[in-house]
C-alpha positions in Angstrom: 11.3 -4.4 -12.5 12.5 -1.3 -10.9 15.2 -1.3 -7.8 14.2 0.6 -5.7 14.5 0.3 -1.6 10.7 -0.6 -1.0 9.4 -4.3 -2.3 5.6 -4.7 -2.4 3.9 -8.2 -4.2 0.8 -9.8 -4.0 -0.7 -12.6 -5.4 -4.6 -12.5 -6.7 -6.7 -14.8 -4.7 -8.0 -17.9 -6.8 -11.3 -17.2 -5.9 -13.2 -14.4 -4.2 -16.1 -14.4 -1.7 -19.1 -12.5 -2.7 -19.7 -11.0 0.8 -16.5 -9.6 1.2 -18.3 -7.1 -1.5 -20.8 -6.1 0.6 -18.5 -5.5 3.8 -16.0 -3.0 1.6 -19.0 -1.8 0.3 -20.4 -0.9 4.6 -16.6 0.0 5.4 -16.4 2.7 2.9 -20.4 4.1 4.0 -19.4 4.2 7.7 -16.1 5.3 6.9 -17.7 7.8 5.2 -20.3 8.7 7.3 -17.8 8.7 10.8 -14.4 10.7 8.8 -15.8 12.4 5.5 -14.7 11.7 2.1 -12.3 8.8 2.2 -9.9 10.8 -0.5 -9.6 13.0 2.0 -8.4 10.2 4.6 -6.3 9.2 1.9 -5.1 12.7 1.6 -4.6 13.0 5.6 -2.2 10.5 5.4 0.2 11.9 2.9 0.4 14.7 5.7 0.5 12.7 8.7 3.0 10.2 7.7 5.5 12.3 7.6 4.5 14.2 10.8 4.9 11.3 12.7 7.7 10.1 10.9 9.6 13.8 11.6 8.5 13.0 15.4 10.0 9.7 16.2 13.7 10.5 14.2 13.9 13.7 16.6 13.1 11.3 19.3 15.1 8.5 19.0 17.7 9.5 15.7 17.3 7.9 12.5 19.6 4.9 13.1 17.6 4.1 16.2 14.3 5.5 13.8 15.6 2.3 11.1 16.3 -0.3 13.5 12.7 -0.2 15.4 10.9 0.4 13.0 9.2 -2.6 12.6 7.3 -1.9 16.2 6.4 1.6 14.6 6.6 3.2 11.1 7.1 0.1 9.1 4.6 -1.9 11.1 1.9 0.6 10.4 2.5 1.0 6.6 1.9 -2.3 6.5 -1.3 -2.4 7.8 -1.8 0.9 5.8 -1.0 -1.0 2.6 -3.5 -3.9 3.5 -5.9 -2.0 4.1 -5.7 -0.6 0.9 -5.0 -4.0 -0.8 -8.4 -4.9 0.6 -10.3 -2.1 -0.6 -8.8 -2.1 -3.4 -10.2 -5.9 -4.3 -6.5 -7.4 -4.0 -6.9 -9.6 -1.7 -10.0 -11.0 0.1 -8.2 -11.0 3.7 -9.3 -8.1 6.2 -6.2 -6.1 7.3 -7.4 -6.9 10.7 -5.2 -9.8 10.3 -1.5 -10.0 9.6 -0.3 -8.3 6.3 2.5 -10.6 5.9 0.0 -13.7 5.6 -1.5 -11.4 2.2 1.6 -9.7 1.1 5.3 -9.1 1.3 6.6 -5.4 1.9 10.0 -5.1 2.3 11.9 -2.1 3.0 15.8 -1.4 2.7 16.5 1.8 4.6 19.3 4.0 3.3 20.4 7.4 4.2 20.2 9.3 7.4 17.1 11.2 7.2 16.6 14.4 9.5 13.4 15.7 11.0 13.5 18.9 9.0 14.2 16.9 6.0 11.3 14.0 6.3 8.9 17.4 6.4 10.3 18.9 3.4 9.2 15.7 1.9 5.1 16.8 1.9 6.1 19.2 -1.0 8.6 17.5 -2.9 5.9 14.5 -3.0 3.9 16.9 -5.2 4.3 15.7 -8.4 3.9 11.8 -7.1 0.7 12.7 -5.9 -0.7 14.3 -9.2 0.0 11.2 -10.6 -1.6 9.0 -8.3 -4.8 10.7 -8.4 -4.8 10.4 -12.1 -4.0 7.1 -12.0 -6.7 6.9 -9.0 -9.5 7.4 -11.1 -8.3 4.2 -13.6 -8.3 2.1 -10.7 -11.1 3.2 -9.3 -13.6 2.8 -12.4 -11.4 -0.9 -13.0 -12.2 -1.6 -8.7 -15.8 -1.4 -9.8 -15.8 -3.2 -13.0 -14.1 -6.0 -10.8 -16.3 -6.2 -8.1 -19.1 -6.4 -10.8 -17.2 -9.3 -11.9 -16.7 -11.0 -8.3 -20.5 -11.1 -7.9 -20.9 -12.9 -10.9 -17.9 -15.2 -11.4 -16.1 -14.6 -7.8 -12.7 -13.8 -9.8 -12.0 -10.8 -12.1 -9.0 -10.8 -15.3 -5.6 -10.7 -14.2 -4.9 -7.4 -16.1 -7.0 -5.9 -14.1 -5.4 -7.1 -10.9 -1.6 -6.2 -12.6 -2.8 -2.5 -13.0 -4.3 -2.7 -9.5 -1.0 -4.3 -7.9 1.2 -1.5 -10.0 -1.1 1.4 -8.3 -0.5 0.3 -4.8 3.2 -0.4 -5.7 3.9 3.3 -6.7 1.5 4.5 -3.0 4.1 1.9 -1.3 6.9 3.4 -2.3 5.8 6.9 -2.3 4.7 6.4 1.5 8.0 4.8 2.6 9.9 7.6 0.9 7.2 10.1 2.9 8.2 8.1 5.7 11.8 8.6 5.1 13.0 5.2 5.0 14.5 5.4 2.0 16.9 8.6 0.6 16.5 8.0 -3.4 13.3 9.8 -4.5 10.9 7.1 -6.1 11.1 6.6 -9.6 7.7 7.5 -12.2 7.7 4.0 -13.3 4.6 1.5 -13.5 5.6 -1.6 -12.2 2.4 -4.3 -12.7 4.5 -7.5 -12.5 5.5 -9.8 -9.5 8.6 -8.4 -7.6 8.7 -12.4 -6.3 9.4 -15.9 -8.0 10.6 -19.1 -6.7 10.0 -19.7 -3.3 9.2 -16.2 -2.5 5.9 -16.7 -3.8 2.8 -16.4 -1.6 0.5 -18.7 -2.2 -2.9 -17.7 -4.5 -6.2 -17.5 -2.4 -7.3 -16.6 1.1 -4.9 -18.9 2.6 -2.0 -17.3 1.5 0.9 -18.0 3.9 4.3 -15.1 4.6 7.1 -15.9 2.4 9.9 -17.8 3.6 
């Protein structure tokens, strides 16, 4: 497993629910339908991340940026990353709810990022972005051939699930570094593994419960 300054694990539900299908299925249609393309939303954020990010380290400094970033910028990935993990069939829980009953991501700021510097971070993100969308359509075709699964057995293999987990592992870290939590740029690696053991572990299912 990589060290790196952003930790993102999961666990894959014992069991999924069937309808759950059908509302990612009317999420994505009115999503859609209300924003365009959701690549594009996808694509928005990689933008406005950073933007934002920029904004409130000219505000308030980075140290300041670091220390309340859990009632901002960190909050808000996480909710970004949940949403994803929902789509993205890794857990049955709406991101409506709090991430940190689904998932665990951590984040160990370092550096002392400036506004100018956070922005320059849209282009140096480049080649992370490339890769992702590559990688995009793999999970994307596997997202299908597991919700094709879920209908018929309510669960899907857990190789599938390990590629899925290492996709949204690499858009973690990539979005913290966009972010600028974190000075080290993030590493081309495929982590599909659990970052967590022990008594880290969240519990399988949908009633999953934060780490302690």
């Amino acid at each position: 497993m990589t060290s790196y300054g952003v930790t993102f694990d999961i666990q894959q539900p014992s069991h999924y629910d069937r309808t759950q299908i059908a509302i990612r299925i009317l999420i994505i249609i009115v999503g859609s339908i209300l924003v365009g393309a959701v690549g594009w939303v996808h694509g928005a954020l990689y933008l406005a991340i950073p933007v934002l990010a920029a904004i409130l380290i000219s505000q308030k400094g980075a140290q300041t940026y670091f220390a309340e970033s859990e009632q901002n910028m960190a909050m808000w990935l996480r909710y970004i990353i949940a949403a994803y993990a929902y789509l993205g069939l890794l857990t049955d829980k709406l991101p409506n709810e709090d991430p940190s009953q689904t998932l665990r991501f951590e984040l160990v700021p370092s550096g002392e990022p400036t506004p100018g510097g956070v922005l320059l971070r849209i282009i140096t993100a480049i080649p992370h972005y490339i890769v992702l969308a590559i990688l995009g359509v793999v999970a994307a075709v596997l997202i299908l051939v597991a919700a094709i699964m879920i209908l018929v057995n309510e669960t899907f293999p857990s190789g599938i699930y390990d590629f899925l987990r290492g996709y949204l592992r690499w858009e973690a870290r990539v979005l913290a570094y966009l972010a600028g939590f974190v000075q080290d740029y993030p590493p081309f690696v495929f982590d599909t593994g659990s970052e967590m053991t022990g008594a880290q572990q969240l519990p399988p299912g949908n009633d999953a419960a934060p780490a302690p």
